[in-house]
N, C-alpha and C positions, 0 to 999 in steps of 0.2 A: 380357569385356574387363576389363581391370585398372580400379583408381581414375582418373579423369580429374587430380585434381590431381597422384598419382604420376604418370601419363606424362608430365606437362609439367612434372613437375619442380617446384612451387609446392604453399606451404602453403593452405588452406581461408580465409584472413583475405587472401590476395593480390587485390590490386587489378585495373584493366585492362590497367593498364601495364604490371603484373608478369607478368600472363597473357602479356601481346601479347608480351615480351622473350624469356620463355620459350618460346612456339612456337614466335619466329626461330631461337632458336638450336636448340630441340631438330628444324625441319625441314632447318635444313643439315646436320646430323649425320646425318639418316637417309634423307636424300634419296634413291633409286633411282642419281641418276646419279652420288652420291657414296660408294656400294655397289656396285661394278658388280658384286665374289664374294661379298656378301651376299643368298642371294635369297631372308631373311625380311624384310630394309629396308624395303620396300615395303609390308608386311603392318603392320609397326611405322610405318611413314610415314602411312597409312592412320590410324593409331588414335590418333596425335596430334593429325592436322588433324581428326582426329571430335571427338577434348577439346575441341579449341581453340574448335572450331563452337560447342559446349553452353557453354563456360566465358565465352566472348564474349559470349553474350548473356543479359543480363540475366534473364529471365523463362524459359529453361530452364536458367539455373544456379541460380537459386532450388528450379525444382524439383527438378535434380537430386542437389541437397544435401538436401532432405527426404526424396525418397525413390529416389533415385539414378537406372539406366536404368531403371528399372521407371515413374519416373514420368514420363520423356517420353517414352512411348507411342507410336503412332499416329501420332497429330497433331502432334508436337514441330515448333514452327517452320512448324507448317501450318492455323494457326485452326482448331483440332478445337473450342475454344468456341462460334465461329458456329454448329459443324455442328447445335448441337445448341440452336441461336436462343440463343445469350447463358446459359445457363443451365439449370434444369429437369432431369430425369432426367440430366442428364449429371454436376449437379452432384451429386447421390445417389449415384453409381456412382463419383468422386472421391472424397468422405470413406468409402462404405462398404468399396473394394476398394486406395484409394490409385491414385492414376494418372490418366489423363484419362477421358473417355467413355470410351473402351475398354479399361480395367482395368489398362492398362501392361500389356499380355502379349505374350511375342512372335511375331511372324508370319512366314508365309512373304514369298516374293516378293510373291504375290498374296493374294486370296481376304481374308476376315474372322480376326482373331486368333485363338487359343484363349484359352479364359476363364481366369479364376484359378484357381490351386490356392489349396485352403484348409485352415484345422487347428483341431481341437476338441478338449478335453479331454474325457476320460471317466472316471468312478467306478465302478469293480468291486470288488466283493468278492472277498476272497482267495479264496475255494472256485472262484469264477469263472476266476480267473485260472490255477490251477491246471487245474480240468475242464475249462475253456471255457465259453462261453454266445452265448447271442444277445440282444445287447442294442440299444436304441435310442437316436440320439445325435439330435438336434435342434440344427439349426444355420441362420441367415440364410445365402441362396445368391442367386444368379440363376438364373433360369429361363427356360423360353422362350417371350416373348409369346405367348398362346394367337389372341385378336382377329386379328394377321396371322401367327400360323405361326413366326414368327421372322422374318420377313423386314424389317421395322420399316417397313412400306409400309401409306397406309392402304388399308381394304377397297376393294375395287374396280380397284385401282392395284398394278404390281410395278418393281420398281428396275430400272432402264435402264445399262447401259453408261458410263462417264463417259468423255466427248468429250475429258475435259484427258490423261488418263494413257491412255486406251483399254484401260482395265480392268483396265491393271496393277497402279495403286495408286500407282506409281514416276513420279515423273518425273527428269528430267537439268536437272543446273542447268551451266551455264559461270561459273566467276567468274576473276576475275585477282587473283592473290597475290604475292607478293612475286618468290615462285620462278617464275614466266608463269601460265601457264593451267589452270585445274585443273576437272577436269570431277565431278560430285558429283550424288549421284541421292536422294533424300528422298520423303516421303509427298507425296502428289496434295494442294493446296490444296481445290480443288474436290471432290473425294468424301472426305478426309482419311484416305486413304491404302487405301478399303476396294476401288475398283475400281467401284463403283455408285453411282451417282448417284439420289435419294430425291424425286421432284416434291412428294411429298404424305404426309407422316410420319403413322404410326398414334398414333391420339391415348391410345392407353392406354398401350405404352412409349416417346413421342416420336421412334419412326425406332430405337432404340436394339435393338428386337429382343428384350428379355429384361425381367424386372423381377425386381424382387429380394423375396424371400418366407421365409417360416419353414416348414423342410422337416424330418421326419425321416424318418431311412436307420434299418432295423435292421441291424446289424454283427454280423458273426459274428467272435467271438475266440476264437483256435484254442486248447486247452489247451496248457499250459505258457508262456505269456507273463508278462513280470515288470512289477515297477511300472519305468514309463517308456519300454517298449517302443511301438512305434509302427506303428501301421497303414494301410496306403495302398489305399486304394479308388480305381482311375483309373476317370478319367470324372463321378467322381460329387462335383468340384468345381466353379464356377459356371461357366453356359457362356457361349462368346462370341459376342461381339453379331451380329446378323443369321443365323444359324444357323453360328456359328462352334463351334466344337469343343468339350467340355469340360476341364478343367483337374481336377486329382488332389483329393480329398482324404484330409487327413494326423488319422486319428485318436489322440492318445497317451492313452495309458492310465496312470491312478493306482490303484495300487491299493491297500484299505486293508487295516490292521494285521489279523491275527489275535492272539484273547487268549491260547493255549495256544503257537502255532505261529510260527516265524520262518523264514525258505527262505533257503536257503546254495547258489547255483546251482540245481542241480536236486535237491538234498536237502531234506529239511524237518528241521528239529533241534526238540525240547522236550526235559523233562526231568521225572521222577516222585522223590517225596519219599517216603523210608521211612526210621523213627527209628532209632536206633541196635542197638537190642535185635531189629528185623525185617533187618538186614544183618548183623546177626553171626550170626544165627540162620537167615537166608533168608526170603524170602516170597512171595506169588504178587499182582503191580498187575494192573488191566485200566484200560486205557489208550484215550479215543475218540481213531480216527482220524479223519482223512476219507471213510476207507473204513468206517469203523464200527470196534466195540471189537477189542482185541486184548490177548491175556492175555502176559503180559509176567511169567517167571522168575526171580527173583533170590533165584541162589545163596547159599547160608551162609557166611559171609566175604566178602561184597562192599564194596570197597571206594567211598568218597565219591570223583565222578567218573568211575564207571566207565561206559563208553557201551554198551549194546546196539542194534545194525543189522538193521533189518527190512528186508529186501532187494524192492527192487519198489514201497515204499509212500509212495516221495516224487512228487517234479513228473514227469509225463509229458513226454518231449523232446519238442521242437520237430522238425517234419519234417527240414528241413535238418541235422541234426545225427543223431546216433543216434537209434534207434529205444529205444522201453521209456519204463521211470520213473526217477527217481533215488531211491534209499532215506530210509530214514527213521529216523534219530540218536535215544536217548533216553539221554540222559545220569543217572547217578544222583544224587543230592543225598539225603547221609545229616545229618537234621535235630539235635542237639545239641540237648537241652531245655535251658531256662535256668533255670529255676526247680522246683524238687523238694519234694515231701512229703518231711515227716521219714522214712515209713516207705518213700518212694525211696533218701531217701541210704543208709541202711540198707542197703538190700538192693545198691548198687552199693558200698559200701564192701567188705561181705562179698565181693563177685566180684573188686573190685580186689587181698583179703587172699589171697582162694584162690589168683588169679593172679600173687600176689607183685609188686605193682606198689604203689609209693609214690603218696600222693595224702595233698590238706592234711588237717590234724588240722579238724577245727570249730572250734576254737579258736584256729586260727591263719587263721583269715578276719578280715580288716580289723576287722569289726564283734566277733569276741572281742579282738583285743588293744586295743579302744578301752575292754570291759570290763574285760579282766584289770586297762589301769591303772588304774581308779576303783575296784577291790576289796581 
């Protein structure tokens, strides 16, 4: 569903007034019987007077500004705080998941919500991310009461039927609106919306079904993942209460630097240093890969920048995509000394005279003509 204050039309700072004016006008606009060849009106007429419900009252417009539908759950508008005696486990599973007792997750018709999906950062090492690995991620979840099963019932005792909604969770309200009569269906007061009524709550998750614990999963990550890819393990986010379903989680993966190596897609690019005298002349690098060393050619006259492609020996693709690796880049970098023995310059002047190639006198470096003028 869209933002509530976009469907009615009103800023976040709007008062009741401004709310109430806003639904007037934006329910005649969308009225069914004021659409009779509109037959999404009614679908959009529906989701105004849902705004209007939440933006009217005080205590789920509060919540739904902190943490939108998610946090009025369950219980919105149906004392999901009683359910759980004023406080206690209910309030735990409010600050730790956001939402009410019941994690704000959505649900069906009937039956107990699913739990939260959840998300963890993880640190792999490039070799990792590249080969894959199996690594373990630890992270606070809910789980499922062990003492009653998940049923949040205590021992001895199981959850009955509630008498107010007859299990549905739903009840029908009638109220009169401006437009006559409008009939509107909401969570059960009495069970808070689960369909089960609780005589005698288990006193280790309070009736809640689940407590919240520090778990770890080991993850398998598949070769060829990059930094910031992400991983969804369903099921294995926290479940919901009274033996309700579990909820995803979302593992993202950081992955750190290598010192040799940087990945370009599914290629890996480095780069080998040979002085100037081993490229004009040729020479032979050995180069570690991932895969271990690899002797590496360069020809007599190779120029600075020139890239050699080892085919096969970058990032393994990803299933979904091609099959194989991406290769592996090694650019040349021809190193320039900066400083010379005399009996260097020497011998590079002689190869500059052989090759008939102009280069400065020694004397006409900075530091002779600062000589020449004090002689």
């Amino acid at each position: 569903m869209a933002d509530f204050y976009e469907l009615l039309g009103v800023g976040r700072d709007a008062n009741a007034d401004d709310i109430k004016k806003a639904y007037r006008r934006r329910a005649r606009e969308l009225h069914p019987d004021a659409n009779p060849d509109d037959p999404s009106a009614e679908d959009r007429f529906k989701e105004v007077a849902r705004a209007y419900e939440v933006l009217s009252d005080p205590e789920q417009r509060s919540r739904y500004d902190q943490f939108g539908e998610a946090g009025l759950g369950a219980g919105a508008g149906a004392g999901s705080g009683d359910f759980f005696g004023g406080g206690g486990l209910g309030d735990i599973f409010e600050a730790f998941f956001g939402g009410n007792g019941f994690g704000g997750a959505q649900r069906g018709p009937t039956g107990p919500p699913r739990g939260q999906d959840l998300e963890v950062m993880a640190d792999i090492a490039f070799e990792q991310a590249v080969f894959g690995a199996n690594i373990p991620v630890t992270l606070r979840t809910a789980v499922a009461c062990e003492p009653c099963e998940g049923s949040g019932a205590a021992s001895g005792t199981t959850p009955t039927r509630c008498d107010m909604c007859q299990g549905t969770g739903q009840v029908r309200r009638v109220r009169q609106s401006l437009l006559g009569q409008m009939v509107t269906s909401g969570p059960c007061q009495r069970c808070g919306g689960m369909g089960e009524h609780i005589a005698s709550s288990c006193p280790s998750c309070h009736g809640e079904g689940r407590v919240v614990v520090e778990k770890t999963y080991n993850v398998d990550v598949p070769a060829g993942v990059d930094n910031g890819s992400t991983l969804r393990l369903t099921g294995r986010g926290a479940v919901g209460p009274r033996r309700g379903a579990a909820g995803d989680l979302y593992v993202h993966l950081r992955v750190a630097a290598h010192d040799r190596y940087v990945r370009d897609g599914d290629d890996l690019v480095t780069e080998i240093r040979v002085s100037v005298a081993q490229a004009a002349l040729g020479t032979g690098v050995d180069l570690p890969t991932l895969d271990g060393d690899e002797h590496i050619d360069v020809p007599a006259g190779s120029q600075h920048g020139k890239v050699f492609v080892l085919r096969g020996k970058g990032v393994p693709r990803l299933a979904q995509r091609r099959s194989g690796r991406g290769d592996l880049r090694v650019q040349l970098h021809v190193e320039v000394p900066t400083k010379l023995t005399a009996r260097e310059a020497e011998l590079l002047r002689a190869l500059a005279a052989e090759r008939g190639e102009h280069v400065n006198d020694p004397d006409q470096s900075l530091l002779g003509r600062i000589k020449s003028a004090f002689s």
